[in-house]
LOMARSE-735482 format. One record per residue: residue in one letter; x, y, z of N, C-alpha, C, O, CB in turn. Coordinates in steps of 0.1 Angstrom, whole numbers, plus 5000, padded with zeros to 4 digits. Atoms other than C-alpha are relative to their C-alpha. Glycine has a CB too. Example, Ala and Ser with C-alpha at 12.3 -4.5 7.8 and 13.67 -1.06 7.14 Angstrom:
// LOMARSE-735482
A500949885000512349555078500950125000501950125007499050005012/S499149895000513749895071499250115008499750225009500450054986/
This chain:
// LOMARSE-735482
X500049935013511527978734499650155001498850185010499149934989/X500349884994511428338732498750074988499150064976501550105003/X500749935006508528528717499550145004499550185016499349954999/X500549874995507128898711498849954992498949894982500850154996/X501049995002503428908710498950084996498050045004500049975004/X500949945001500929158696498750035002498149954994500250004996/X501650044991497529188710499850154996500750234993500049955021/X500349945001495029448706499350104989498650204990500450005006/X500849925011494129568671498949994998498249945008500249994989/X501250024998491129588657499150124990499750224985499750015015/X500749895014488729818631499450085015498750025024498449904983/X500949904996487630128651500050104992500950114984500250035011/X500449905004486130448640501050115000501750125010498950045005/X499049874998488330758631499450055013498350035018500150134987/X500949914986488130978662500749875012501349915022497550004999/X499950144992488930628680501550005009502650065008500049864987/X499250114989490930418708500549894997499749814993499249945009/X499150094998493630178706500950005011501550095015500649994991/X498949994991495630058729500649854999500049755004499650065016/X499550135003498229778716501049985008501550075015500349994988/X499650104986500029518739501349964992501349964980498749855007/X498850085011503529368725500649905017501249975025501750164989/X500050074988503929078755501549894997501549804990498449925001/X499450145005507228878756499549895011498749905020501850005001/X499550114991508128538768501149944996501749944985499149925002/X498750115003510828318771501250135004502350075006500149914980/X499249944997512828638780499350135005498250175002500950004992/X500749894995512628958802500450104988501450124981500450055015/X499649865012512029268781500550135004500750224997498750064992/X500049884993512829508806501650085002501950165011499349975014/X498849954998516829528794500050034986501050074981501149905007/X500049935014515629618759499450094997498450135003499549944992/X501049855007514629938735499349874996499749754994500950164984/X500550115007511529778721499250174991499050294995499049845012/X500549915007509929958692499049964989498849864981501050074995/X501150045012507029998672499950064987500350184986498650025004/X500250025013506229978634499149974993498549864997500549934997/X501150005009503829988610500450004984501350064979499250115004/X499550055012503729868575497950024994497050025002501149795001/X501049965005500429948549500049954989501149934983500050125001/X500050115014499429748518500950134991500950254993498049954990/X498849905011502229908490500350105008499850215005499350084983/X499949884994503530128516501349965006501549845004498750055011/X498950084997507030078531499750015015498850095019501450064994/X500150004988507030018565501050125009502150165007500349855003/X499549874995507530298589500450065017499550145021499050074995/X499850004989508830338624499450105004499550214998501049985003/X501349934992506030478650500750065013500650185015498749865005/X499950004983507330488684501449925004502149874995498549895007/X498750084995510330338704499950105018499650225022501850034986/X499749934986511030388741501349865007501349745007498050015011/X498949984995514230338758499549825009498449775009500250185011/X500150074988514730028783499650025011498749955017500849975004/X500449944986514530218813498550075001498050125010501250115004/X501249924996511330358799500450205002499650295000499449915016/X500449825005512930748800500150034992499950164992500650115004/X500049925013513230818765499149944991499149824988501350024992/X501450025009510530798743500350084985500850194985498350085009/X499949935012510530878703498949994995498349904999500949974992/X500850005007508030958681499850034988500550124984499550055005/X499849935016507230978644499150094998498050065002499949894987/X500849875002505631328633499049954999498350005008500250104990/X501150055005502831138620499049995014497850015015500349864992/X500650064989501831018655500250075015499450065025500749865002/X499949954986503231238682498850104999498250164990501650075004/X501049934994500831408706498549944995497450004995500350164998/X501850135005497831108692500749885010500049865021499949914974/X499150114996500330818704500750015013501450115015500949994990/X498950014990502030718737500449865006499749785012499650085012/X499450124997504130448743500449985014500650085021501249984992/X500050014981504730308781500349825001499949724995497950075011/X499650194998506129968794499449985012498850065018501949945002/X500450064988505329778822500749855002500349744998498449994999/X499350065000508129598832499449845009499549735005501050085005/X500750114995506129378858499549864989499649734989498850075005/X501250095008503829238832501349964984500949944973497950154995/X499649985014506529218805499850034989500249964980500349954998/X501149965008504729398785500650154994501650194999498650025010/X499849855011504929758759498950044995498649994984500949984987/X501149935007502029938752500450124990501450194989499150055011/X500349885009500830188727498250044996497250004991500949944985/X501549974996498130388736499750094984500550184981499850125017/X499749925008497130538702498250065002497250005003500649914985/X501449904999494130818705499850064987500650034978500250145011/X500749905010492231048679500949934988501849994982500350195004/X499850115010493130728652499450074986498350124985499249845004/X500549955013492830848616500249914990501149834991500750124996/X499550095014492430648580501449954998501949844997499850094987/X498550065001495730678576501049905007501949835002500750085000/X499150104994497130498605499449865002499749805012500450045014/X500150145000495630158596500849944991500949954979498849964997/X499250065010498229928588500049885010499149845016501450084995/X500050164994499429578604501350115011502350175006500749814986/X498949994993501629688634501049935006500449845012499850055007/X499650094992504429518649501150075009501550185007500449874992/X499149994990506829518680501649954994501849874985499349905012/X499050055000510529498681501150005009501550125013500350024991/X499149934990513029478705501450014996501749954986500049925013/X498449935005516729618701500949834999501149745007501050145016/X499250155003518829338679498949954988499249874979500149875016/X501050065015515729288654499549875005499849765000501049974983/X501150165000513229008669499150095003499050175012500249855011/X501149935000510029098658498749895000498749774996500150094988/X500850084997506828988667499250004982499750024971499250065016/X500650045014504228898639498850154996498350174985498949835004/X501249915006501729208639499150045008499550045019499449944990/X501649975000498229308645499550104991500150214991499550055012/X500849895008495929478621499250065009498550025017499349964989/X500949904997494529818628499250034986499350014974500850135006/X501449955011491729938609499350085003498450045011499049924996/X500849884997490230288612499250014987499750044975501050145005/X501149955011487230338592498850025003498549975014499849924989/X501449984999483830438591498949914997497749954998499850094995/
């Protein structure tokens, strides 16, 4: 059975460190765009990040570039998202997706004081 898995949220302080995990199984991820998303209570959900299969092209939404960097690790089947200097605003539930629309379930972030 194939799953995408989210790992790593968590309430830290503005100013703060994340670094979220999106793990398959049941299939390799390393022939898919896989991309990330974020959604916010009454907020529409909003695409973050995305990076290529091969890992050379990387996108970013204004909100996040040069805070944010996305990176795979085909070994580990794995997609990170390193998110730095975290503000109020970017707490929302994130999730993973890979190209074709299977999405994983989430993790909440929470930046606050």
């Amino acid at each position: 059975q194939e799953h995408l898995v989210e790992s790593g949220g968590g309430l830290v302080q503005p100013g703060g460190s994340l670094r979220l995990s999106c793990a398959a199984s049941g299939f390799t991820l390393d022939i898919y765009a896989i991309g990330w998303f974020r959604q916010a209570p009454g907020k529409e959900r909003e695409g973050v990040s995305c990076i290529s299969a091969s890992g050379n092209t990387t996108y970013y939404s204004d909100s996040v570039r040069g805070r944010f960097t996305i990176y795979r690790d085909n070994a580990r089947n794995t997609v990170y998202l390193q998110m730095n200097s975290l503000k109020p605003e970017d707490s929302a539930v994130y999730s993973c997706v890979r190209s074709g629309g299977f999405w994983g379930r989430g993790t909440q972030v929470t930046v606050s004081s």
